[in-house]
N, C-alpha and C positions, 0 to 999 in steps of 0.2 A: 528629685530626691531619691528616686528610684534609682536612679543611674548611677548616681552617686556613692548607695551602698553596695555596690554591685563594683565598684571600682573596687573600694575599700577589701571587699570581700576576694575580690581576685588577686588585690595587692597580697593580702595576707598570707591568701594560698601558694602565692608566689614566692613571698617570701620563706613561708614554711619548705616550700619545695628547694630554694638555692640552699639555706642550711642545711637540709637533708644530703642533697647532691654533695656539698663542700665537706662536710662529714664525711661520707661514704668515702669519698678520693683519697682524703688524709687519713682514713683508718686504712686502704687496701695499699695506699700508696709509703706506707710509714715505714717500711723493710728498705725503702731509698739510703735512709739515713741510720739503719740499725748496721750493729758490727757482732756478728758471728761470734757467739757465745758469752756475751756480757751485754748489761745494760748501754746505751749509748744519751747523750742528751736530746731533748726535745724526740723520744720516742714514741709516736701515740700507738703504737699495738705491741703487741708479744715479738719476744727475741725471735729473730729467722730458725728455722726448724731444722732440727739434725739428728731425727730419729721417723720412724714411722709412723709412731705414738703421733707425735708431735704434731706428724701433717695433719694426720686423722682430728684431730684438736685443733688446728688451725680452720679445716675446713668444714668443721661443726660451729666452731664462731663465728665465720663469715658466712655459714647459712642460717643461723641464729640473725646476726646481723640484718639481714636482708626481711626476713618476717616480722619482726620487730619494727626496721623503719616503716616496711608496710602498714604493722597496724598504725603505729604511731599517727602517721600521713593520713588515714583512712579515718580515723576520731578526731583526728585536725581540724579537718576537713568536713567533716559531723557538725563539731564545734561552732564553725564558723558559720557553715546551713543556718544552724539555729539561730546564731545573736542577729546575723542580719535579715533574715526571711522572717522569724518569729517570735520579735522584741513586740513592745506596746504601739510602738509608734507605725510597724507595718505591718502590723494584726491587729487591727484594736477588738477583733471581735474571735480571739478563741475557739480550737475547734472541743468538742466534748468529748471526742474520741478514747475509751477507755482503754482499748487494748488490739492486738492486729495478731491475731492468729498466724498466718506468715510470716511477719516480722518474728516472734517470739520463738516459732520454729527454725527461725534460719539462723537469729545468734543463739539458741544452743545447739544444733547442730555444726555450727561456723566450727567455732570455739575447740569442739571436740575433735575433731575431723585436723584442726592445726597441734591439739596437743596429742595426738597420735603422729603425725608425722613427724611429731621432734622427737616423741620418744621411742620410736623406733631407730634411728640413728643415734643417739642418745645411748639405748642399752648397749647397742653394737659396739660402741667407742668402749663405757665401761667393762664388757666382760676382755674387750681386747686390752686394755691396759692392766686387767687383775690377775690374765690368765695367762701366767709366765710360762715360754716355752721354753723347749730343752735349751739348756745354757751350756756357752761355749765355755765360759769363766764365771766363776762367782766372788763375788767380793762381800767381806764383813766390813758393815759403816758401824760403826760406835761410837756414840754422843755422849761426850763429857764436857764438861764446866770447864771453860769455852773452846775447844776443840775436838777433830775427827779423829777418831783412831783406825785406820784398815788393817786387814787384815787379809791374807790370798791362801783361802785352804787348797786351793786346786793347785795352785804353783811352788810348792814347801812350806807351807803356811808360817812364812813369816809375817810382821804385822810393825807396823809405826804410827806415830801422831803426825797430825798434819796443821799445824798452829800458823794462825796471819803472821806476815810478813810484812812487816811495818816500812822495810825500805824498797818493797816494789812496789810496781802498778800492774792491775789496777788497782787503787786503794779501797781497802778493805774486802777486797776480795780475792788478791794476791797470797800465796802461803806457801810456806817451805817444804811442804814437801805435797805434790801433787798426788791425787790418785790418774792412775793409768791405764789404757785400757787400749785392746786392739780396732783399729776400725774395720765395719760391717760385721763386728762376731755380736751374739747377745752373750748378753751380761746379766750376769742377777744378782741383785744387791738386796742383802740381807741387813735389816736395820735392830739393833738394839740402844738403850740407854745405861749408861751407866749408876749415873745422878737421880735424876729426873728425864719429864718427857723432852724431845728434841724432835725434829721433824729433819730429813733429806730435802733438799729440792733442786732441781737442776732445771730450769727452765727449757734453756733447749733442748730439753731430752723428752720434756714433756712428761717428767716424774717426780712427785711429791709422799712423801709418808711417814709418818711418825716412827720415831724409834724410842721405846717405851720400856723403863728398867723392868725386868723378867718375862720381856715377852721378845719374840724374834718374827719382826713383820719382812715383806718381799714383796721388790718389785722388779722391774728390769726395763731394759734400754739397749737398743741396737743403734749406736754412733754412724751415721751415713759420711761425716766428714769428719775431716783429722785438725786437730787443733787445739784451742785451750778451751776451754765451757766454765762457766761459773752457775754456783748458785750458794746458796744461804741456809742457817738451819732456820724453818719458818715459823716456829713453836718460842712462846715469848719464855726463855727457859732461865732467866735472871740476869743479872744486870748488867753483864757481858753479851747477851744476847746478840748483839751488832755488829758482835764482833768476833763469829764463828764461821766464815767463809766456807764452801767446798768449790775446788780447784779440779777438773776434772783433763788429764790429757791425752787424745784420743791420737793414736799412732797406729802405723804399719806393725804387721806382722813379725819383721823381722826386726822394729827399731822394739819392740814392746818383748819379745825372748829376748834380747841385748840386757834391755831393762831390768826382767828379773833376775839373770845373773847376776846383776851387779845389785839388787836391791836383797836378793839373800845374803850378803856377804854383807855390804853394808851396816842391812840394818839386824842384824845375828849382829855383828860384833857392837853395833850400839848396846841391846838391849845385855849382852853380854859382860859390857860396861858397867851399866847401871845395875846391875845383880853382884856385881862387885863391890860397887859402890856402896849400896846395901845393906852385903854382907858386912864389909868392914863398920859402918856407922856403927849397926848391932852389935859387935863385938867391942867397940868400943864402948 
């Protein structure tokens, strides 16, 4: 009988340990199948990293990860001790033991000793994502009912809307008019609301933040690769909400001054247009 729970018990632990192990493979292994700045199907972690931020936040969850499945496995493990060492059937006689001085010392020293070391990498990551350094460019993100508006005071401060694009892909995160930005310069992105609250987020950038009517929040992002990035406004801001993408496209040097020449002229004689357009309504 003895032998018996002792199988059981090691079955169990066995078992607890291959789901842990299968786990851990398909969280570190999940970047196999992800595609560089958008969501991808059956992806079990966070989009591939393409910022500094980003690493630093990748490699705070996978050491999150790693302490977590410890304890986990370690109270399993506890767990299992107990049902088959200290059920009625292989104790029938009880110990009267009230209390273990050592024991009671070591899980609250344990305890404390593990929530010190998360949250000293922890602070580290947050002052590093809050504490925006000098910027190479700055960008205005502006949240309206349901799209972005930018704006580049650094580059002639002109400014456009950036509204989904229903006939590309990817869908719903596709939009006519991208923001743009150099790669390896920092950026700093300035968040206001126009409406109501709205949130930025770019996942691969590893930056999230509210942009809130009469107040002007900042954050920033330094693009390590060039390409397209998505992200979402992540603030439930009404019933179009699903349907306010941000398109992010990170370029060369010289494709991104290309850029704003052509995007001062552009977008100057759009808005130039519709001031036109405007005026005449009014007069009429």
């Amino acid at each position: 009988m003895n032998m018996s729970r002792g199988k059981i018990g090691r079955g169990l632990l066995g078992l607890v340990l291959g789901l842990a192990i299968i786990g851990a493979v398909l969280a570190i292994g999940g970047h196999a199948y992800a595609e560089v700045g958008q969501p991808s199907p059956w992806e079990m972690t966070m989009q591939p990293s393409a910022s500094p931020v980003m690493d630093d936040i990748e490699w705070f969850h996978g050491f999150l990860l790693w302490i977590i499945t410890a304890i986990t496995l370690f109270v399993t493990a506890l767990l299992i001790t107990v049902m088959v060492k200290f059920n009625a059937k292989a104790n029938p006689t009880p110990s009267k033991t009230t209390h273990n001085t050592l024991i009671e010392v070591v899980w609250t020293i344990v305890p404390v000793l593990i929530l010190v070391g998360i949250a000293i990498p922890s602070f580290r990551l947050l002052f590093y994502q809050v504490d925006v350094p000098k910027a190479d460019l700055t960008v205005k993100a502006t949240g309206k009912q349901w799209y972005w508006t930018y704006s580049y005071p650094d580059n002639g401060k002109f400014e456009f809307d950036s509204l989904m694009a229903q006939d590309k892909k990817p869908r719903l995160l596709a939009v006519d008019n991208e923001m743009v930005v150099p790669v390896n310069k920092i950026v700093r992105v300035q968040t206001t609301g126009a409406d109501v609250i709205h949130a930025f987020a770019v996942p691969a950038f590893g930056i999230k933040i509210d942009a809130v009517p009469g107040r002007l929040n900042e954050t920033w992002f330094k693009a390590t690769k060039t390409g397209m990035f998505y992200g979402q406004c992540s603030e439930l801001c009404g019933k179009d909400h699903a349907f306010m993408p941000i398109a992010v496209r990170v370029v060369s040097d010289q494709e991104f001054a290309a850029w704003v020449e052509t995007a001062k002229k552009k977008f100057a004689s759009a808005r130039t247009n519709s001031y036109a357009l405007a005026d005449t309504g009014t007069r009429q």
